[in-house]
C-alpha positions in Angstrom: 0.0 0.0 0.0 1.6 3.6 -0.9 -0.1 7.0 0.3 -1.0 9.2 -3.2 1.2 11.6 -5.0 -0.7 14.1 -3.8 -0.8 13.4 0.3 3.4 13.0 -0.8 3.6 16.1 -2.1 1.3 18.2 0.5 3.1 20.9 2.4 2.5 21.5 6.2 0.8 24.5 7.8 3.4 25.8 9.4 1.0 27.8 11.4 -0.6 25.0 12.8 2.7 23.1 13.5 4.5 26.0 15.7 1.0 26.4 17.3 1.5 22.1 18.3 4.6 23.1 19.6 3.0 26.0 21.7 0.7 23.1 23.1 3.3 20.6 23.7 5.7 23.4 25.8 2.3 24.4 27.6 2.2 20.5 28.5 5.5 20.9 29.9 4.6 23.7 32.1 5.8 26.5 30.5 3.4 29.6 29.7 3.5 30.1 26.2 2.0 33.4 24.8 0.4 32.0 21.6 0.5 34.6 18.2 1.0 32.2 15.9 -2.7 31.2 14.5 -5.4 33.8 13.6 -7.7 32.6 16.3 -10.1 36.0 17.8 -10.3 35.4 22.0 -13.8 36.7 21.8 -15.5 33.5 20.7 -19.0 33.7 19.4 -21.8 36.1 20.0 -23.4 35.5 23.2 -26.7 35.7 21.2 -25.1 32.6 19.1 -23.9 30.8 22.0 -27.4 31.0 23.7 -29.0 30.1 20.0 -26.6 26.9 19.8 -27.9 25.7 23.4 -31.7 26.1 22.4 -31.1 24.5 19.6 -29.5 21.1 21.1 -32.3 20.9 23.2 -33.0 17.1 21.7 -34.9 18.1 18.7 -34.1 16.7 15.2 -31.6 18.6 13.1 -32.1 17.1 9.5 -30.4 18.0 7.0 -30.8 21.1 5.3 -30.3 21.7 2.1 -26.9 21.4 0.0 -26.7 24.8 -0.9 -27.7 25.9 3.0 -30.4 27.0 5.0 -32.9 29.6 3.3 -33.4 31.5 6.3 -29.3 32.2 7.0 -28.8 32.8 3.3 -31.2 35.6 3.4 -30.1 37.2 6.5 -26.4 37.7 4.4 -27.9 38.9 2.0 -29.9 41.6 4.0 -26.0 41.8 5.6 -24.6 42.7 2.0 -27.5 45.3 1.4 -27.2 47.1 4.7 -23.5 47.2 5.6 -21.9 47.3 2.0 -25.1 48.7 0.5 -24.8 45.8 -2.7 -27.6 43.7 -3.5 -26.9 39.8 -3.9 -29.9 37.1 -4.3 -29.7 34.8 -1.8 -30.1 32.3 -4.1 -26.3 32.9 -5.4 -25.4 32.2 -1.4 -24.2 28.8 -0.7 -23.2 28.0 2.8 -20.6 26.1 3.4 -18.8 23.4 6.1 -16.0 27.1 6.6 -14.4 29.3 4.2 -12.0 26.2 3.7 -14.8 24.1 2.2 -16.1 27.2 -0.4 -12.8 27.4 -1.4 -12.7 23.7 -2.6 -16.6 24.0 -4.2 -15.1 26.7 -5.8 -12.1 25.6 -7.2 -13.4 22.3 -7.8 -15.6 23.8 -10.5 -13.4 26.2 -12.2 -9.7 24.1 -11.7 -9.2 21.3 -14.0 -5.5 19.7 -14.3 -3.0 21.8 -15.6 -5.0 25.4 -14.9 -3.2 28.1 -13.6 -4.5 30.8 -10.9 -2.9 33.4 -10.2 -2.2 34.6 -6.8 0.4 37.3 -4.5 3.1 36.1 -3.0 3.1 36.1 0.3 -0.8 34.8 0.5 -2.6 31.8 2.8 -1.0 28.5 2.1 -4.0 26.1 2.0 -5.3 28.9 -1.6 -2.0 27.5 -2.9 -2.6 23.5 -1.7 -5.9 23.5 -2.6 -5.6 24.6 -6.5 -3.0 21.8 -6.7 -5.3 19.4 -5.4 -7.0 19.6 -8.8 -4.0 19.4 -10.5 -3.9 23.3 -11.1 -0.8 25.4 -11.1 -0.4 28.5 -9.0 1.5 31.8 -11.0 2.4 33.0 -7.6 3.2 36.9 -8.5 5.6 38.0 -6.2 4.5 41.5 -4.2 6.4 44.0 -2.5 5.2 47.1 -0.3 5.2 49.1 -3.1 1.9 46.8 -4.3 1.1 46.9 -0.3 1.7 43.2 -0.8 -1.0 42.9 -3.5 -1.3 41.4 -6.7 -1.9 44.5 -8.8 -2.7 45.1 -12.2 0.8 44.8 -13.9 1.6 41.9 -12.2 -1.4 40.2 -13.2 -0.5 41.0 -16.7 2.4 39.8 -16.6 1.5 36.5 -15.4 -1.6 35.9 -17.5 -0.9 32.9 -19.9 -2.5 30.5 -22.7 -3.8 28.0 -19.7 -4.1 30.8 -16.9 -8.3 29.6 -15.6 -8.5 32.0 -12.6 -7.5 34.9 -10.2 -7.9 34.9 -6.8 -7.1 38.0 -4.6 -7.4 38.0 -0.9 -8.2 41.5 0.6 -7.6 42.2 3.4 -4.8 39.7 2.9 -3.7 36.8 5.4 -0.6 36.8 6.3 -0.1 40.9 5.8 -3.6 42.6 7.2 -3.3 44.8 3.9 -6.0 45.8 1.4 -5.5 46.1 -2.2 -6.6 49.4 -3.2 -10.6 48.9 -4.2 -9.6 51.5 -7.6 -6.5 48.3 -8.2 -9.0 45.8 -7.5 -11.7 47.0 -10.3 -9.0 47.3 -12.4 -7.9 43.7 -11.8 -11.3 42.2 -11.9 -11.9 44.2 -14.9 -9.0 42.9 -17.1 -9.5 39.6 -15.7 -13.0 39.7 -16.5 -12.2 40.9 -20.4 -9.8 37.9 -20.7 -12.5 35.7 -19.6 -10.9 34.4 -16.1 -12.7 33.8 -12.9 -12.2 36.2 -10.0 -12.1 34.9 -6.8 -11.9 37.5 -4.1 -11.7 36.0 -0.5 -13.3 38.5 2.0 -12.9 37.0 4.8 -11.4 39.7 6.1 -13.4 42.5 4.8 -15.6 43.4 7.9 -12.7 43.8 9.7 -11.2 46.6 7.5 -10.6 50.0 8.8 -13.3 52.2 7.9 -13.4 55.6 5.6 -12.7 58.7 7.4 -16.7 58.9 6.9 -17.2 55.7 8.8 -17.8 54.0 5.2 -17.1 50.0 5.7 -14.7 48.6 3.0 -16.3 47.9 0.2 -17.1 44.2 -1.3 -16.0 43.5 -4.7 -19.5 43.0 -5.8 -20.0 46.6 -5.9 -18.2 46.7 -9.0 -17.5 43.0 -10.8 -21.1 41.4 -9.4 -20.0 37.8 -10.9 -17.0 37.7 -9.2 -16.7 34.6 -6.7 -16.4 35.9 -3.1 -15.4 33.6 -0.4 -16.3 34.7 3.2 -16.8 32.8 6.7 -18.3 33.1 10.0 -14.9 32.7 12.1 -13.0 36.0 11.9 -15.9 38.9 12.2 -18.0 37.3 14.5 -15.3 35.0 16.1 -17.1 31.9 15.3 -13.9 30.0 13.9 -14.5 26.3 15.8 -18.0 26.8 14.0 -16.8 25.7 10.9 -19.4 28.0 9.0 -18.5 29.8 5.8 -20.3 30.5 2.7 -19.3 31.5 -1.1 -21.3 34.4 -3.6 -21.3 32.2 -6.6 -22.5 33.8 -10.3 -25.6 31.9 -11.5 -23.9 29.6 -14.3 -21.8 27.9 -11.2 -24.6 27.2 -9.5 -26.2 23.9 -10.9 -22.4 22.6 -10.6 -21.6 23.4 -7.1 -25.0 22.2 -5.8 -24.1 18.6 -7.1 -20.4 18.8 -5.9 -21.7 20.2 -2.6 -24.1 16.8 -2.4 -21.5 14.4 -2.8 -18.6 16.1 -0.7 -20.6 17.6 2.7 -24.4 16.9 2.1 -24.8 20.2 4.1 -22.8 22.1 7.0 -23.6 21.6 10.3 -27.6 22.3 10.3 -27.9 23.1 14.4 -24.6 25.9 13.9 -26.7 27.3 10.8 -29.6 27.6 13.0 -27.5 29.4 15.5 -25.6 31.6 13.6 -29.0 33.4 12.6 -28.5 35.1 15.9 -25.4 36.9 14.3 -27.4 39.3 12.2 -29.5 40.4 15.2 -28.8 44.0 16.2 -26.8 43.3 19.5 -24.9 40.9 17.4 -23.4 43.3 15.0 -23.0 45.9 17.4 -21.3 44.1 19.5 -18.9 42.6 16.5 -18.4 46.4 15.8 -17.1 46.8 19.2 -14.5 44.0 18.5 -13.3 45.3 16.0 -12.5 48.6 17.7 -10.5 47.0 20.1 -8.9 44.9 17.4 -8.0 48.6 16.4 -6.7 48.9 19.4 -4.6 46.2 19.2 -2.9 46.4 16.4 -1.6 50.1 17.8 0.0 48.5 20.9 2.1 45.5 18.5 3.0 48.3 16.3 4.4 50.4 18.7 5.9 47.6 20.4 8.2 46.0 17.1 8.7 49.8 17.0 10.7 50.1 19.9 12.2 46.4 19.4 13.7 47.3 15.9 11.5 45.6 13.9 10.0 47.2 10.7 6.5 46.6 9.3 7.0 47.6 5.9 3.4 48.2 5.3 1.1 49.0 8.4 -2.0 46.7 8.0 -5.5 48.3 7.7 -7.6 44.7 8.6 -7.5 41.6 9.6 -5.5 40.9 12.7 -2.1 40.4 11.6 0.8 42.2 11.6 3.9 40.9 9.1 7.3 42.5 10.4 10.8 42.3 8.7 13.5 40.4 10.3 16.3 40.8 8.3 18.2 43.2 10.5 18.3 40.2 13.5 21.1 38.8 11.1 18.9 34.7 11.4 16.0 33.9 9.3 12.7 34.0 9.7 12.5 30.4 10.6 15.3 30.4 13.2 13.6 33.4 14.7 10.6 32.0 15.2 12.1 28.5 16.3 14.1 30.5 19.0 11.6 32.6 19.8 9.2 29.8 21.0 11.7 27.7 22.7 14.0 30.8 24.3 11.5 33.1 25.0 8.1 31.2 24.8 6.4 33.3 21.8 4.8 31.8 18.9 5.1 33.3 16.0 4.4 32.1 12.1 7.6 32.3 10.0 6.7 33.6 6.5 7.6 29.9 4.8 4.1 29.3 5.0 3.1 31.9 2.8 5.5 31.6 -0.2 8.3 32.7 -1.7 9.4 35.8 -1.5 8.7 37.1 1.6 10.1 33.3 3.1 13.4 33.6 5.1 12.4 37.4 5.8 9.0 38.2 7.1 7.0 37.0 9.9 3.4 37.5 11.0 2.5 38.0 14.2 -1.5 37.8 14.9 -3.0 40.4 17.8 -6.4 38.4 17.9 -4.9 37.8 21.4 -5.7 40.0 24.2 -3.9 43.0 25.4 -2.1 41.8 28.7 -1.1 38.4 26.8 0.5 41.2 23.4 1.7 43.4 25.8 3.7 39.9 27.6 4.8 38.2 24.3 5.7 41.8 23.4 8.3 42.4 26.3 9.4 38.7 26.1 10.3 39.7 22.2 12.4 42.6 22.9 14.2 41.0 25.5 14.8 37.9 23.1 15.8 40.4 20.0 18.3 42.6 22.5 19.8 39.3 23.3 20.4 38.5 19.5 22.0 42.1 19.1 24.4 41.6 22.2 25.1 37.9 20.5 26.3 39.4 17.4 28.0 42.3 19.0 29.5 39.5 21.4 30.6 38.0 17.7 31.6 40.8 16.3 33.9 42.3 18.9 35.4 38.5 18.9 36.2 38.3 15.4 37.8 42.5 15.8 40.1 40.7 18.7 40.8 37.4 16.6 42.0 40.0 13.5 43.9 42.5 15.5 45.8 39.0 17.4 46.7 37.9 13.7 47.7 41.2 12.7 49.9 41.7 16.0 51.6 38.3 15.2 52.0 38.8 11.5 53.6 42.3 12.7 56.2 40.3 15.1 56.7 38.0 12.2 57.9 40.7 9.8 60.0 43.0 12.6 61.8 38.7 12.9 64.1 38.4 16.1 65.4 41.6 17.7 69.4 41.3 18.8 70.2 42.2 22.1 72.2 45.4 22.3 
């Protein structure tokens, strides 16, 4: 018996592993402050929570149907109307087993073997897996700062090939907390669109984007390419992630396609955390999700300041999500030993930026502030104490390898003068 080519081939989320090793050192007795996996600490809703229990009260839960529970599927589109003022049928709304699982109904349907997508580098690892499941190909398009860590228009173009299926943008992005501009995003969808791609726009992040100066949301994608394929979930904005409860906005031709391939792979999410997660659309919900993200906002000022004052640069300051993706080149180690070290010396986990491609891999690491303030605040000062440590190693090193030159230049000098005669 041999596994597949396929389980051979699949990378690990490193994410998830240095988040293991978090667990096993907490085993241990060690207190580990844990800002390796994009995990909110608020949990659900109480108005969820207290939905969920009603719900389990013995009474069946059949199934509902593949494509989701008509009730929840009309509150998010009432959800898309009100907050992002764009009108979706809620028969486009499929809801799905996480964001995870409308990823693979979506790409299912649009990847065949040997399709290429085009995605930024750095961007989430599973996008990258789960288009090579199907025997696609990712153009990974490497980003910069300059692009805010985007795929932008250029790149796109430059990429764009004879076998090229697909384009999936992720804003705000996972593992950077950056947006792509929304004036660079119509311009991508557009081209894309014109060349006859798919668009896939994961918005996972979206409600959790800074607002205008005007207190304007970000805006979704369907405002301005309304077939595009968005991917969105109930874990992040209403800090539902053990839910498992996504959906996808699919256009109308996909439809017949990923109700059948929703049938055979999942029958239907979880029917009892459908039910429950109507109670997120109440008005107490989504004020109090508002609140969140405000101290989110919050947050994300305290880590900033702190890599400040340790010496580590954030090329490009995040406007969503909860991540922060810092530069740490000038620590002289990679990104990998730094976060290895930093979880064994000093008890921080951290994400090294291997997971999330290329470009960004020996030099970047993300940081996520869904934790609370006291525990940032810890793994903060446990950081700078760890970095000032590699700066006294090196300077430790350095002054070494001054003393090691100037004894070989001292003998060399005695060498040349040769014996002296006595006088």
């Amino acid at each position: 018996m041999k596994l597949s080519q396929r389980a051979r081939n699949v990378e690990p989320f490193h994410a998830m592993a240095f988040g293991q090793q978090a667990a096993d050192l907490e085993a241990e007795g060690h207190d580990v402050v844990k800002l390796s996996i994009g995990e909110p600490d608020f949990g659900a809703p109480p108005a969820v929570r207290a939905a969920m229990r009603e719900v389990m009260d013995g009474r069946p839960l059949p199934y509902t149907s593949a494509l989701g529970l008509p009730a929840l599927r009309r509150a998010i589109s009432g959800f898309y109307r009100d907050r992002h003022g764009v009108e979706v049928d809620p028969a486009r709304i499929v809801i799905t087993s996480g964001a995870s699982a409308a990823l693979l109904l979506v790409l299912s349907a649009t990847v065949d073997p040997g399709s290429e997508v085009i995605l930024a580098d750095p961007s989430y690892p599973c996008n990258r897996q789960l288009v090579e499941t199907f025997g696609g190909r990712i153009r990974a398009v490497a980003s910069s700062p300059e692009t805010r860590y985007q795929l932008d228009l250029r790149g796109m173009r430059e990429a764009v090939t004879d076998a090229t299926t697909a384009v999936m943008i992720a804003t705000p992005s996972n593992p950077t907390g950056t947006s792509i501009p929304f004036a660079e995003l119509e311009a991508v969808c557009a081209e894309a669109r014109s060349l006859g791609l798919w668009r896939i726009v994961d918005e996972i992040y979206l409600d959790l984007g800074d607002h205008a100066p005007d207190g304007t949301p970000q805006r979704s994608v369907l405002g301005v390419d309304p077939d595009a394929i968005v991917i969105n979930s109930f874990s992040k904005y209403f800090g539902m992630t053990g839910w498992r409860l996504g959906w996808c906005i699919l256009p109308e031709a996909l439809l017949p396609a990923v109700e059948k391939l929703a049938t055979n792979y999942f029958l239907c999410a979880s029917s009892p955390a459908q039910q429950a997660a109507l109670a997120c659309f109440t008005p107490e919900s989504l004020a109090l999700s508002e609140e969140r993200r405000l101290e989110l906002l919050a947050r994300r000022a305290l880590v900033l300041d702190g890599l400040s004052r340790i010496g580590l640069p954030v090329p490009v300051v995040p406007d969503g999500a909860f991540y922060v993706y810092f530069d740490v080149t000038g620590t002289g180690i990679s990104s990998w030993e730094f976060c290895e070290r930093a979880l064994h010396e000093a008890h921080v986990a951290l994400t090294p930026g291997r997971d999330f491609g290329f470009s960004t891999a020996d030099s970047h690491v993300r940081l996520s502030y869904a934790a609370s303030r006291e525990t940032l605040a810890e793994g903060l000062r446990r950081l700078g104490v760890f970095v000032a440590g590699l700066g006294a190693a090196r300077a430790d090193v350095a002054d070494g390898q001054r003393a090691a030159e100037g004894q070989r230049a001292a003998e060399g000098q005695r060498v040349a003068d040769g014996p002296r005669s006595r006088r």
